[in-house]
C-alpha positions as CSV (number, residue, x, y, z in Angstrom):
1,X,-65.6,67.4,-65.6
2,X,-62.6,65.5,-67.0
3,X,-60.0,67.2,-68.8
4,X,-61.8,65.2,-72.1
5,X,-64.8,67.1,-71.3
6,X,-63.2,70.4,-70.9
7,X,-61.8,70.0,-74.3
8,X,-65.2,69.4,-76.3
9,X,-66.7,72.3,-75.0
10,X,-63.9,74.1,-75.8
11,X,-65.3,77.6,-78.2
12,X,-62.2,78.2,-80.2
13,X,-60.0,75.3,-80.2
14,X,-56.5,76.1,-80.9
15,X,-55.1,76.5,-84.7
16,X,-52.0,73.8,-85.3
17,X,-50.4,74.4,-88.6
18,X,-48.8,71.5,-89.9
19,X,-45.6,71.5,-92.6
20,X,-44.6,68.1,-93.9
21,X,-44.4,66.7,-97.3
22,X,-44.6,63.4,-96.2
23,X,-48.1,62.4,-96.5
24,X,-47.9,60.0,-93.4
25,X,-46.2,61.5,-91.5
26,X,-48.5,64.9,-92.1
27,X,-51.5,62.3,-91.5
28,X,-50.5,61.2,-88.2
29,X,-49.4,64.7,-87.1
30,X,-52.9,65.9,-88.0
31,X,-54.5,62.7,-86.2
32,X,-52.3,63.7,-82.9
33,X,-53.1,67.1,-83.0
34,X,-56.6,66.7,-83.6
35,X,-56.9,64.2,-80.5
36,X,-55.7,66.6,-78.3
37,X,-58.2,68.9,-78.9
38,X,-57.0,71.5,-81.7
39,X,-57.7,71.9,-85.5
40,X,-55.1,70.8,-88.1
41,X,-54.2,73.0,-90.6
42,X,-51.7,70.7,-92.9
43,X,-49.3,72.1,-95.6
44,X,-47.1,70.5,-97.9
45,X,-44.9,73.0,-98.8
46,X,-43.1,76.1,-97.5
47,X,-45.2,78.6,-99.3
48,X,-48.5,77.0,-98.4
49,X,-46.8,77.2,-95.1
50,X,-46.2,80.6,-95.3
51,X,-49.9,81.9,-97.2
52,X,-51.2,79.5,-94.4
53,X,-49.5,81.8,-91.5
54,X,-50.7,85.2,-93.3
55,X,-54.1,83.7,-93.8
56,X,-55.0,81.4,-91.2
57,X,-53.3,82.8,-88.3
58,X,-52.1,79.7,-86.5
59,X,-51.7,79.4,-83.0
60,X,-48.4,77.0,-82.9
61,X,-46.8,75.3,-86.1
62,X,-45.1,71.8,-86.8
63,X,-42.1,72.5,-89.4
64,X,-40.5,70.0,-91.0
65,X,-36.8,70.5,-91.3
66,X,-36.7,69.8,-95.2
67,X,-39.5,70.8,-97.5
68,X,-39.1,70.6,-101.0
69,X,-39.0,74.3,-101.6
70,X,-36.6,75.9,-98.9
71,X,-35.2,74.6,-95.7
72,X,-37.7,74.4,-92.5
73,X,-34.9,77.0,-90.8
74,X,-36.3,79.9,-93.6
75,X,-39.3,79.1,-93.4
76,X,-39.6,79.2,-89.8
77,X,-37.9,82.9,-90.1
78,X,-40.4,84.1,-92.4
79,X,-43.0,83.0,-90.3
80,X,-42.0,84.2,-87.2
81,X,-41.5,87.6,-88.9
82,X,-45.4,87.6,-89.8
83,X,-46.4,86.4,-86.3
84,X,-43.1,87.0,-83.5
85,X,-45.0,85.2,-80.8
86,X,-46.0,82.0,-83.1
87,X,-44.5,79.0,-81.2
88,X,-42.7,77.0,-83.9
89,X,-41.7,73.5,-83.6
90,X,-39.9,71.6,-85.7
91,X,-39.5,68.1,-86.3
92,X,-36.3,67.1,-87.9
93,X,-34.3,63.2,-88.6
94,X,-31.2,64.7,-87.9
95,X,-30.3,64.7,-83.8
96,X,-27.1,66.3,-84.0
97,X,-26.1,69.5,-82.0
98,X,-25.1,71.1,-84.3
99,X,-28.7,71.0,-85.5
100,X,-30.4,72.1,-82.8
101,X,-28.0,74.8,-82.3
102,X,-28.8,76.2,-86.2
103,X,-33.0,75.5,-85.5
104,X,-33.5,77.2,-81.6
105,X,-30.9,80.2,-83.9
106,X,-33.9,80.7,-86.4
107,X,-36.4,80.7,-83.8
108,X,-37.7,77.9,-83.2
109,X,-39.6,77.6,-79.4
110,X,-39.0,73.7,-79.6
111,X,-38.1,70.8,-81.7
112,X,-38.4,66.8,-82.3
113,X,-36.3,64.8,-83.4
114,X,-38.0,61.6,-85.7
115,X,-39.0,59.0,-84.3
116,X,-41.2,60.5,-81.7
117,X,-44.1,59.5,-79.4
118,X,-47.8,61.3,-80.6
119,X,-46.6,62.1,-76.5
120,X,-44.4,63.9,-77.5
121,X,-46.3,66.6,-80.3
122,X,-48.9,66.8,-77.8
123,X,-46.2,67.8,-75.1
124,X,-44.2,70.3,-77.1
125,X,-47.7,71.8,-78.4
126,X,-48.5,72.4,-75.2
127,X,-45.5,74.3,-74.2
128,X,-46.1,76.7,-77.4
129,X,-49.2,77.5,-76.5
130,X,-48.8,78.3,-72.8
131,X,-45.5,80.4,-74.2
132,X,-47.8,81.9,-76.3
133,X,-50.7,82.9,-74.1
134,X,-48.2,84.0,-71.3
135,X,-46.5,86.3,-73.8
136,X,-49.8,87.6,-74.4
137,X,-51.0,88.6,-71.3
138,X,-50.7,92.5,-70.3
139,X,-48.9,91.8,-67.1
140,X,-45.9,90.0,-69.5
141,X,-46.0,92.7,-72.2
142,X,-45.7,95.2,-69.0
143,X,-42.9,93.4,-67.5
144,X,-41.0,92.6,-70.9
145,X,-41.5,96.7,-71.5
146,X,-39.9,97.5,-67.8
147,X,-37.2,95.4,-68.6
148,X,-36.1,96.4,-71.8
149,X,-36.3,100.1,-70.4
150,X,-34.1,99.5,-67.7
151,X,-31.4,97.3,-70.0
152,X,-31.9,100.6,-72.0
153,X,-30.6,102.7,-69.2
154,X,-28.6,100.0,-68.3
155,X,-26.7,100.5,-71.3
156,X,-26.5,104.1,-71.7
157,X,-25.0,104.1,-68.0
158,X,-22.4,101.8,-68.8
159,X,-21.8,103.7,-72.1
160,X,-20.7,106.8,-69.7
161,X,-18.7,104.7,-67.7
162,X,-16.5,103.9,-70.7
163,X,-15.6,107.4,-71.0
164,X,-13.5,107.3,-67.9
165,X,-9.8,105.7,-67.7
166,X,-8.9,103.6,-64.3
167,X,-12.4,104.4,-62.5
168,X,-14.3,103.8,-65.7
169,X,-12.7,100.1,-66.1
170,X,-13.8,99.0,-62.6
171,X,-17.0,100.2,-63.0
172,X,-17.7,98.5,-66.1
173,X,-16.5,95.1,-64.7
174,X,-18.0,95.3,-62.0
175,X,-21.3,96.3,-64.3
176,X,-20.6,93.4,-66.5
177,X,-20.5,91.6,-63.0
178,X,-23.6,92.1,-61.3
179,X,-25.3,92.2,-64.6
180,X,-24.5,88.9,-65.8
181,X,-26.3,87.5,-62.5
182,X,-30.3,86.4,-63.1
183,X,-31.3,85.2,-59.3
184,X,-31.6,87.9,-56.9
185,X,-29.5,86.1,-54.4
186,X,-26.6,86.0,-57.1
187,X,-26.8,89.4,-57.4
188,X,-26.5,90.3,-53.4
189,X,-24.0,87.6,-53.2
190,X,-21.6,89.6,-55.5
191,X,-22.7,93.0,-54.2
192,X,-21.2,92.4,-50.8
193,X,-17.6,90.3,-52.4
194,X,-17.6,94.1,-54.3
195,X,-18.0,95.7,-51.3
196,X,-15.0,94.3,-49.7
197,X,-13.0,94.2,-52.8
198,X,-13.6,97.8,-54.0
199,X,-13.8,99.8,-50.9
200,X,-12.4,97.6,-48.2
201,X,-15.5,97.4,-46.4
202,X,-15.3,95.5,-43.5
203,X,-19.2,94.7,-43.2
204,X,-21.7,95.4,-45.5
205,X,-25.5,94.5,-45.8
206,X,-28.5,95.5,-48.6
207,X,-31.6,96.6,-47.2
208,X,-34.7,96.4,-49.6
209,X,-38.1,98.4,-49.5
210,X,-41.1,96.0,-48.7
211,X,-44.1,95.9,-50.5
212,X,-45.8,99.1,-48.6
213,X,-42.7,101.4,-49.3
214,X,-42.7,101.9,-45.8
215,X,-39.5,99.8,-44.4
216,X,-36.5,98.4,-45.4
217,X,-36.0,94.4,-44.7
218,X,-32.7,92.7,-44.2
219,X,-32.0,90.7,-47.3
220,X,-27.9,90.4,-47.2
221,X,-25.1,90.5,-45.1
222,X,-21.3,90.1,-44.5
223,X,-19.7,90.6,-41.4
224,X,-22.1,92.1,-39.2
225,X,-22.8,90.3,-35.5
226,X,-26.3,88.4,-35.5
227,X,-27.6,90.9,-32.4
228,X,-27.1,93.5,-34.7
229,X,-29.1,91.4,-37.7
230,X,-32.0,90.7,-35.3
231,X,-32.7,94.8,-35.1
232,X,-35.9,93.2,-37.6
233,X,-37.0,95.5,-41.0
234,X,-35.6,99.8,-40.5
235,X,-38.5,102.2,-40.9
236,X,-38.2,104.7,-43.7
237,X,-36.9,108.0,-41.9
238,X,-35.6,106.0,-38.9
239,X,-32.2,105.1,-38.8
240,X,-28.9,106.0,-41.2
241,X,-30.5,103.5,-43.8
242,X,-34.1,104.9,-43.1
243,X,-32.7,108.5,-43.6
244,X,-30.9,107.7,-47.0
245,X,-33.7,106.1,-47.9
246,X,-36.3,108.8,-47.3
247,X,-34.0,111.6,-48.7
248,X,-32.7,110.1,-51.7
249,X,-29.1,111.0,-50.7
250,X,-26.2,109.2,-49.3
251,X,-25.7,109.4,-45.7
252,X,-22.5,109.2,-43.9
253,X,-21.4,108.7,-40.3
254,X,-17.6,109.2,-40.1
255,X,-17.4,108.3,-36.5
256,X,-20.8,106.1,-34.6
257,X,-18.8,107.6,-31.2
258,X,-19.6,111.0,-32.0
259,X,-22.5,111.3,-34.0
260,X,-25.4,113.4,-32.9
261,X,-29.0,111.8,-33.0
262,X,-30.5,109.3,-31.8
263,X,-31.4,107.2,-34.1
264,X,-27.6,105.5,-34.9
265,X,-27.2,102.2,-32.9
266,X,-23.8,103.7,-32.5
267,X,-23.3,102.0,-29.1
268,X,-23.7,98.4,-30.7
269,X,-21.7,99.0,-33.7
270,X,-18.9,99.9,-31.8
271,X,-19.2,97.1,-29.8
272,X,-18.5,94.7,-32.9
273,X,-15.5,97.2,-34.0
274,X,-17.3,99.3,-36.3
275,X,-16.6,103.0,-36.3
276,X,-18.2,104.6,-39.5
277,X,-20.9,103.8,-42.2
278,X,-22.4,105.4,-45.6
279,X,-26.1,104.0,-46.3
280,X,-26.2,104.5,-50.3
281,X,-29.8,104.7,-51.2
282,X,-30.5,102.4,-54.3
283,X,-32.8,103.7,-56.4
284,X,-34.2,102.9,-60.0
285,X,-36.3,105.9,-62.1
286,X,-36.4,108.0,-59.0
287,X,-37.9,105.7,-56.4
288,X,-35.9,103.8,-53.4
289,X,-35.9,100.3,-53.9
290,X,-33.6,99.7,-50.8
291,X,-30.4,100.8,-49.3
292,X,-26.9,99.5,-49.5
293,X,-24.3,100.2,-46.4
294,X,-20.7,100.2,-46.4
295,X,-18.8,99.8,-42.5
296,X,-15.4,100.1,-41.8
297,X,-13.0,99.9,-38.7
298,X,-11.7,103.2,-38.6
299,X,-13.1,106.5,-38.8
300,X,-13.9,107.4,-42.4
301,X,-14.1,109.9,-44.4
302,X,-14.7,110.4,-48.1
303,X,-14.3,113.2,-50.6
304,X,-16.6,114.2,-53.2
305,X,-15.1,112.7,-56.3
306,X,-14.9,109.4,-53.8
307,X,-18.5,109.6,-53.1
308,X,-19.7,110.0,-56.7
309,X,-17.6,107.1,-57.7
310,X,-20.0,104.8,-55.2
311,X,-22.9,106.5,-56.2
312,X,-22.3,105.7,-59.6
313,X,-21.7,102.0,-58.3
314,X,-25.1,102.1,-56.3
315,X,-26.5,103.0,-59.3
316,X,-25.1,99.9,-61.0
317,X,-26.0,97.9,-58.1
318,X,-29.7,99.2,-58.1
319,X,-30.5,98.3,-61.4
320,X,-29.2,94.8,-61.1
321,X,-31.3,94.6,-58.2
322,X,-34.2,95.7,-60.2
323,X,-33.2,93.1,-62.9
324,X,-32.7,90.7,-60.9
325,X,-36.4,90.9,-59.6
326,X,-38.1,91.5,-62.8
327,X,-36.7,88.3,-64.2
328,X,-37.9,86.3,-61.0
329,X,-41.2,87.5,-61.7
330,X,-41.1,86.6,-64.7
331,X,-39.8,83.2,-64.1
332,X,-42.6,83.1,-61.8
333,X,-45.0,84.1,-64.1
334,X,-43.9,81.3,-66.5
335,X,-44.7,78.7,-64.7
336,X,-47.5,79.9,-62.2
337,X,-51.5,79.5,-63.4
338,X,-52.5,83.4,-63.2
339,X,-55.7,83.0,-61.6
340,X,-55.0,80.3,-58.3
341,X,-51.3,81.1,-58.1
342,X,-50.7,77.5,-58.3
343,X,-47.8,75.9,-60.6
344,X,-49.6,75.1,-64.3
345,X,-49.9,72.6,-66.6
346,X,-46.7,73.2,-68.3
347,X,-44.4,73.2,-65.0
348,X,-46.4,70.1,-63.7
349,X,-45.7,68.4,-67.1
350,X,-42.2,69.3,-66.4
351,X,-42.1,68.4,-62.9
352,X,-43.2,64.9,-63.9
353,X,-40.6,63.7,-66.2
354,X,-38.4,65.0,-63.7
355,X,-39.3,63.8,-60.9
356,X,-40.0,60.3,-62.3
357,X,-36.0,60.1,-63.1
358,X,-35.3,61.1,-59.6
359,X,-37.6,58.4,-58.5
360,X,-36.2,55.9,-60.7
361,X,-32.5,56.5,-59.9
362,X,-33.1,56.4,-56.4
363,X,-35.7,53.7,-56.0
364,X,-38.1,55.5,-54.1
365,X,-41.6,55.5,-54.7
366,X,-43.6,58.4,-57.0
367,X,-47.7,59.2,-56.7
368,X,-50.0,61.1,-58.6
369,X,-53.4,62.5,-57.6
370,X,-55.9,63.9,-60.3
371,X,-58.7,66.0,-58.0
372,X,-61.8,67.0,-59.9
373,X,-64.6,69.5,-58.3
374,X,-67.9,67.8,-59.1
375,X,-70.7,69.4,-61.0
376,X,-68.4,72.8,-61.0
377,X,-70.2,73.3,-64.6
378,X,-73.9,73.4,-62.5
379,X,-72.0,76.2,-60.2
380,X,-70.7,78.0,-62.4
381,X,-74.5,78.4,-64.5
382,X,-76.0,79.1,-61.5
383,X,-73.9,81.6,-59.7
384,X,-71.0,83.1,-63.0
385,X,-67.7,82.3,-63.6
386,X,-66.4,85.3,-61.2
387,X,-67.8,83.1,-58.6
388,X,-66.8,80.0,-60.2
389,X,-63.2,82.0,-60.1
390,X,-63.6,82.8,-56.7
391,X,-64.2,79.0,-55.6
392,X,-61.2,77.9,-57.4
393,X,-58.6,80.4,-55.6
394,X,-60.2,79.4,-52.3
395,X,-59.6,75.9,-53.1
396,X,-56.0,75.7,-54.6
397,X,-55.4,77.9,-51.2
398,X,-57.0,75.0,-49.2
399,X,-54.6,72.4,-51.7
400,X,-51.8,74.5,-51.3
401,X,-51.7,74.3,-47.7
402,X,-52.7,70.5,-47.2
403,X,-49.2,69.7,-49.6
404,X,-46.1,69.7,-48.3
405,X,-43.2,71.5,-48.8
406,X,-42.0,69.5,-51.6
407,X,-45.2,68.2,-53.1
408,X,-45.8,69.8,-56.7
409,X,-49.7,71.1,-56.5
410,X,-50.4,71.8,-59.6
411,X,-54.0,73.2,-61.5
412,X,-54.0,70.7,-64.6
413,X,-56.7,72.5,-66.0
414,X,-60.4,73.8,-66.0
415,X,-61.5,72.9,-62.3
416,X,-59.2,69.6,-62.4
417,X,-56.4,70.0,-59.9
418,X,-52.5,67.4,-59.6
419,X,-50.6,66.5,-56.3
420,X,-47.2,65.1,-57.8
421,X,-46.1,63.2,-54.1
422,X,-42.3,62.5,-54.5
423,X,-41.3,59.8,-52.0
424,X,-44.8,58.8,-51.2
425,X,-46.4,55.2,-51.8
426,X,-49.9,54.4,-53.1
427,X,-51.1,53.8,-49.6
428,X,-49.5,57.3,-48.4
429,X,-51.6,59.2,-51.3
430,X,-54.6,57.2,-50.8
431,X,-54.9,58.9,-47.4
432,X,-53.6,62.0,-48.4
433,X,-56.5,61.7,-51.2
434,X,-59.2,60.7,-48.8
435,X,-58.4,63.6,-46.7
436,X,-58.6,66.1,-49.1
437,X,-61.7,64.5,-50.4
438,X,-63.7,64.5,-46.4
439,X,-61.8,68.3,-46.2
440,X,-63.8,69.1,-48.8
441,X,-67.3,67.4,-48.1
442,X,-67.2,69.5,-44.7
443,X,-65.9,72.7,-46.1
444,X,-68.8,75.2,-46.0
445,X,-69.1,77.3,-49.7
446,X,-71.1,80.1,-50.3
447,X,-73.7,78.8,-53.0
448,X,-72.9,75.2,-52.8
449,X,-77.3,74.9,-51.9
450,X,-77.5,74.8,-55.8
451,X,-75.5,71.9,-56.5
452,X,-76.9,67.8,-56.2
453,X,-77.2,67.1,-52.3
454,X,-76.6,70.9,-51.4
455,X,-72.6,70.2,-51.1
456,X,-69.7,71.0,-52.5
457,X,-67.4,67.6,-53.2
458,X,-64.5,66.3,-55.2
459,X,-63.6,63.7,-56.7
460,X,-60.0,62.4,-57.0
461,X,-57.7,59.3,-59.0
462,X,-54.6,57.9,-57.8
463,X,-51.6,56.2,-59.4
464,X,-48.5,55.7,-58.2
465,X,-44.9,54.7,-59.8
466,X,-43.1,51.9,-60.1
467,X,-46.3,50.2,-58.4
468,X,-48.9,51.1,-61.1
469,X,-46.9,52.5,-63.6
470,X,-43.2,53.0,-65.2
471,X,-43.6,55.9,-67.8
472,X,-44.5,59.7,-67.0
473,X,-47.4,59.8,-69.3
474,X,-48.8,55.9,-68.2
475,X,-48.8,57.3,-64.2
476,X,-51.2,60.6,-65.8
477,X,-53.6,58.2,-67.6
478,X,-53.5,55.8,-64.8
479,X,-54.8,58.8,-62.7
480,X,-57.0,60.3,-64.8
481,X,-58.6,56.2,-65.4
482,X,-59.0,56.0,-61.5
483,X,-60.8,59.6,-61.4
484,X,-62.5,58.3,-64.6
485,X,-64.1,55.8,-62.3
486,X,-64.5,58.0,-59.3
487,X,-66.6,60.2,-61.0
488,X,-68.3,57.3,-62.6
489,X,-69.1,55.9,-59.6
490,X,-71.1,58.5,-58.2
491,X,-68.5,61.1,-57.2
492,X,-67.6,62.2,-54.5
493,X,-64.7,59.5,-53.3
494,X,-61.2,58.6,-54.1
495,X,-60.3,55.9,-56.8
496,X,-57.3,54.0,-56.6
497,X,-55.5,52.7,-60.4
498,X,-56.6,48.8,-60.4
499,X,-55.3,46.9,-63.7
500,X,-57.8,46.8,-66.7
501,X,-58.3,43.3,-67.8
């Protein structure tokens, strides 16, 4: 099934309102939309626009910058406070930043700027509507919840740091610091300069619980000797950092000669000129997330108001860990299809124009594979969509691991599958295709007896840039023409773009 097909037998396609006063240009917005696969609903004012939202409940809209009865910008506000999570887009003649700057203020998700490409509205549609449905899901509402929770306490912590003179303004810098980073490895990066800077440490390193809760990985270090980096993941209880992890509290070694136990690699730390330690547990809502240590020279000891000073920084530390995480799930989340864990539609679309640029300033070559699974409809009757679901992880595991590491394998949508191969010819995806297509054919699949010759198959088109093509959407419908014919041609085989005369 194409991606045409999956479209008509679409239930419930997807509402599009439409604001322009301009009946041609509200004609061919309508025509566009409609092509795609979604139902116009046109308005040529701002308060049909607006009864339109309250009544109609669209999925995305198309504002016009100027209506004649108020400015795109309030409408778009009004809108957006019946419906928060209605992608807006709007289409404006004026290109300027400042512009942009006033529309993306008002809420806008997107905008155009006239002319534009039908390309184009189907493009930022798109994006609306996988914004959309992403904001929707429960696993984004739980995330978005988390995080707002711990910016909450987050704020109220650094609230209480203001009440403090000399300490107070370190910590709140150093808050506004780690804070400000968004990658993880940002946010480790600046936790060890701190460590140095604040509490001339003279190694440091940030151990984080794995998944199990049941060790604590190596994720970040400064100045510790690589033997001593090789000691693998801690176990929790097992070790100074497995101790402070397992109690909760801070644990301190003033001198590795002398301390009792054995469970300090005292003998090795000396050997790289370490003396002492403190494992800080990091911990957000009362549960460990990992465990930062401190190591200096010299024999060290600290006194109470010392050691409630770095607690209070662990603290900070913890939650911009915890931060720092959250948002890379999310970022994940954004740009992942939930159910095979491959990238979706939207990142591939992304991927595309990008990777067409890189392949245009450097001359190198660009292919594109479209992969269908034939007669997946005939599965799917016979057997339910949960095993339809199952088939499809299985085989975007299979895709995954025949790509390599910086092929973009994408699901396009339904049970149609895209390799975007930078730096491969037409020749190198042709084999790469006909691989994937005999991988496939032999691959055994539970309930693959019901389907026409008792085997699962795919089909797959192939295009490539600049030998086929020289635009990002051309190189797609050059594809999806070749897997046109595939299928067309009885399945089951790879169809390279030829010209159409």
């Amino acid at each position: 099934m194409t991606i045409r097909d999956a479209r008509d037998s679409a239930p419930t396609p997807a509402r599009v309102l439409i604001v322009d006063d301009d009946v041609d240009i509200a004609e061919l917005l309508a025509l566009t939309v409609r092509h795609a696969g979604w139902e116009p609903i046109v308005a040529r004012s701002g308060a049909a626009a607006f009864a339109a939202v309250r009544e109609a409940g669209p999925s995305a809209a198309l504002i016009d910058f100027q209506l004649p009865d108020m400015n795109g910008l309030e409408l778009i506000r009004l809108a957006r406070g019946v419906d928060p999570d209605l992608p807006c887009i709007a289409v404006t003649g004026q290109g300027s930043e400042r512009v942009a700057v006033e529309i993306m203020k008002a809420g806008a998700s997107d905008y155009l700027v006239k002319p534009f490409e039908p390309s184009d509205i189907v493009a930022a549609v798109r994006r609306g509507l996988e914004e959309r449905r992403i904001r929707a899901s429960k696993l984004y509402r739980d995330l978005a919840d988390d995080l707002a929770g711990k910016n909450e306490l987050l704020e109220r912590q650094m609230d209480q740091l203001g009440r403090r003179m000399a300490e107070t303004a370190t910590l709140y810098e150093t808050a506004r610091i780690l804070t400000a980073q968004l990658a993880l490895s940002d946010v480790l990066a600046t936790v060890l300069r701190l460590a140095g800077e604040l509490f001339q440490a003279a190694a440091s390193s940030v151990r984080l619980m794995d998944a199990a809760g049941k060790n604590l990985e190596l994720v970040a270090h400064s100045g510790l000797a690589p033997e001593y980096c090789r000691r693998g993941a801690i176990p929790v209880g097992s070790s100074a950092a497995g101790q402070a992890a397992l109690t909760g509290e801070p644990v301190h070694v003033e001198d590795v000669e002398k301390a009792d136990g054995g469970f300090l690699k005292g003998e090795m730390l000396s050997r790289m000129g370490l003396r002492s330690l403190l494992c800080l547990p990091l911990s957000v809502r009362g549960r460990c997330i990992g465990v930062m240590t401190l190591y200096h020279r010299a024999p060290r000891s600290y006194t109470q108001e010392e050691l409630r000073f770095l607690q209070t920084f662990a603290g900070t530390v913890s939650i911009a860990v915890d931060n720092a995480r959250l948002y890379g799930e999310q970022s994940r989340l954004a740009v992942t299809d939930g159910l095979t864990g491959l990238y979706n539609h939207k990142h591939f679309q992304e991927g595309l124009v990008a990777e067409i640029g890189r392949a245009r300033r450097y001359a190198q070559p660009l292919s594109l594979l479209l992969l269908d699974i034939d007669h997946f409809k005939a599965f799917n009757d016979a057997w339910g969509h949960q095993a339809g679901d199952t088939l499809l992880r299985e085989l975007a595991g299979m895709f995954q691991a025949a790509a390599r590491q910086h092929d973009l394998v994408a699901r396009y949508g339904g049970e149609e599958f895209a390799f975007l191969l930078p730096q491969t010819d037409k020749r190198q995806a042709l084999a790469l295709a006909k691989r994937l297509c005999r991988a496939v054919e032999r691959r055994r699949c539970a309930g693959e007896e019901v389907l026409p010759g008792g085997r699962l198959t795919v089909s797959l088109g192939v295009a490539s840039y600049p030998e086929d093509v020289m635009q990002p959407q051309d190189l797609v419908g050059a594809a999806d023409q070749a897997l046109y014919r595939a299928k067309h041609l009885g399945r089951n085989q790879v169809q390279a773009w030829v010209p159409q005369h």
